[in-house]
C-alpha positions in Angstrom: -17.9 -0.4 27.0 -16.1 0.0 23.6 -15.6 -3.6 22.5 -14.3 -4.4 19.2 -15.1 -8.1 17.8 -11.8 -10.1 17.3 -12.8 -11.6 14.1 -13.7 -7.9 12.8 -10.4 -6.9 13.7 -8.4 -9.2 11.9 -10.5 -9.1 8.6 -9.4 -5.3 8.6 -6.3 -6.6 9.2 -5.9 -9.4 6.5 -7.4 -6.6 4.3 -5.3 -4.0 5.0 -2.3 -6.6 3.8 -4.2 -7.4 0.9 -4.0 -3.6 -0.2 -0.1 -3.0 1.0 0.6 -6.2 -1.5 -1.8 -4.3 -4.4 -0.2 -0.9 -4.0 3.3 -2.2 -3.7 2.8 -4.1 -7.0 1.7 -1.2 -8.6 3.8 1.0 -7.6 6.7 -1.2 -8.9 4.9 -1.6 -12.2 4.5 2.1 -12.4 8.1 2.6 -11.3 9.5 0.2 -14.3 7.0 2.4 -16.8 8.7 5.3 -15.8 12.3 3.9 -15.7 12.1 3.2 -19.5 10.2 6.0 -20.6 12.2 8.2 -22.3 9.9 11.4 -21.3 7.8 10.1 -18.6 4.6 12.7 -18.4 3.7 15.0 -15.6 0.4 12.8 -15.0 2.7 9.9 -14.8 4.9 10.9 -12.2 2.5 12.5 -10.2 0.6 8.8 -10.3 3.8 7.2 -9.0 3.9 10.0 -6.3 0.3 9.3 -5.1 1.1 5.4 -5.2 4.0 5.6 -3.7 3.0 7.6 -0.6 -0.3 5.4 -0.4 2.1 2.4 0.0 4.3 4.2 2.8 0.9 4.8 4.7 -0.2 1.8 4.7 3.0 0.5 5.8 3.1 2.7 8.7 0.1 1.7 9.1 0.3 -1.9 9.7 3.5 -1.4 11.7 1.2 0.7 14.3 -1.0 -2.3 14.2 2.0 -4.8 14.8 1.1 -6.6 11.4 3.8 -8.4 9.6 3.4 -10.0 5.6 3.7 -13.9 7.7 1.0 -13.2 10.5 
Protein backbone atom coordinates (compact mmCIF):
# COMPACT_ATOMS: atom_id res chain seq x y z
CA UNK A 1 0.00 0.00 0.00
CA UNK A 2 2.82 2.40 1.17
CA UNK A 3 5.41 2.10 -1.54
CA UNK A 4 8.30 4.28 -1.64
CA UNK A 5 10.11 4.71 -5.15
CA UNK A 6 13.72 3.37 -5.09
CA UNK A 7 15.26 6.13 -6.94
CA UNK A 8 13.46 8.68 -4.36
CA UNK A 9 15.01 6.82 -1.73
CA UNK A 10 18.40 7.07 -2.60
CA UNK A 11 18.42 10.72 -3.77
CA UNK A 12 17.45 11.38 0.00
CA UNK A 13 20.02 9.32 0.62
CA UNK A 14 22.97 10.78 -1.53
CA UNK A 15 21.61 14.07 -0.14
CA UNK A 16 21.58 13.33 3.28
CA UNK A 17 25.63 12.45 2.67
CA UNK A 18 25.91 15.55 0.91
CA UNK A 19 24.86 17.53 4.12
CA UNK A 20 26.84 15.12 6.75
CA UNK A 21 30.10 16.21 4.41
CA UNK A 22 28.88 20.16 4.60
CA UNK A 23 28.17 20.21 8.36
CA UNK A 24 31.32 18.21 9.19
CA UNK A 25 33.41 20.71 7.22
CA UNK A 26 31.97 23.40 9.02
CA UNK A 27 32.01 22.39 12.03
CA UNK A 28 35.81 21.71 11.73
CA UNK A 29 36.23 25.19 10.29
CA UNK A 30 34.28 26.58 13.21
CA UNK A 31 36.17 24.42 15.60
CA UNK A 32 39.78 25.79 14.26
CA UNK A 33 38.12 29.55 14.62
CA UNK A 34 37.52 28.85 18.12
CA UNK A 35 40.76 27.03 18.90
CA UNK A 36 42.86 30.18 18.07
CA UNK A 37 40.60 32.73 19.28
CA UNK A 38 41.88 34.05 22.23
CA UNK A 39 38.16 34.96 23.66
CA UNK A 40 35.94 33.03 21.52
CA UNK A 41 32.26 34.83 21.88
CA UNK A 42 29.15 33.41 23.37
CA UNK A 43 27.44 33.58 19.75
CA UNK A 44 30.42 31.61 18.64
CA UNK A 45 30.33 28.77 20.75
CA UNK A 46 26.84 28.43 20.86
CA UNK A 47 27.23 28.17 16.70
CA UNK A 48 29.73 25.32 17.10
CA UNK A 49 27.25 23.77 19.63
CA UNK A 50 24.34 23.90 17.08
CA UNK A 51 26.82 22.58 14.32
CA UNK A 52 28.15 20.12 16.09
CA UNK A 53 24.94 18.39 17.29
CA UNK A 54 23.41 18.89 13.62
CA UNK A 55 26.45 16.75 12.50
CA UNK A 56 25.85 13.98 15.33
CA UNK A 57 22.15 13.80 13.98
CA UNK A 58 22.75 13.30 10.83
CA UNK A 59 25.25 10.79 11.57
CA UNK A 60 22.84 8.82 13.57
CA UNK A 61 20.90 9.39 11.06
CA UNK A 62 22.49 7.73 8.23
CA UNK A 63 23.62 4.84 10.44
CA UNK A 64 19.73 4.06 11.03
CA UNK A 65 19.55 4.19 7.32
CA UNK A 66 22.69 1.77 6.87
CA UNK A 67 24.46 4.50 4.77
CA UNK A 68 28.15 4.57 4.68
CA UNK A 69 30.55 7.73 3.02
CA UNK A 70 31.58 4.73 0.05
CA UNK A 71 27.93 3.46 -0.82
Amino acid sequence: MFRRKKGRVKDMDQQLLMNIRQLKKEWENLNSIIDQSIEPTEEGLKELALTKSKYLYLLREARHRGLNALS
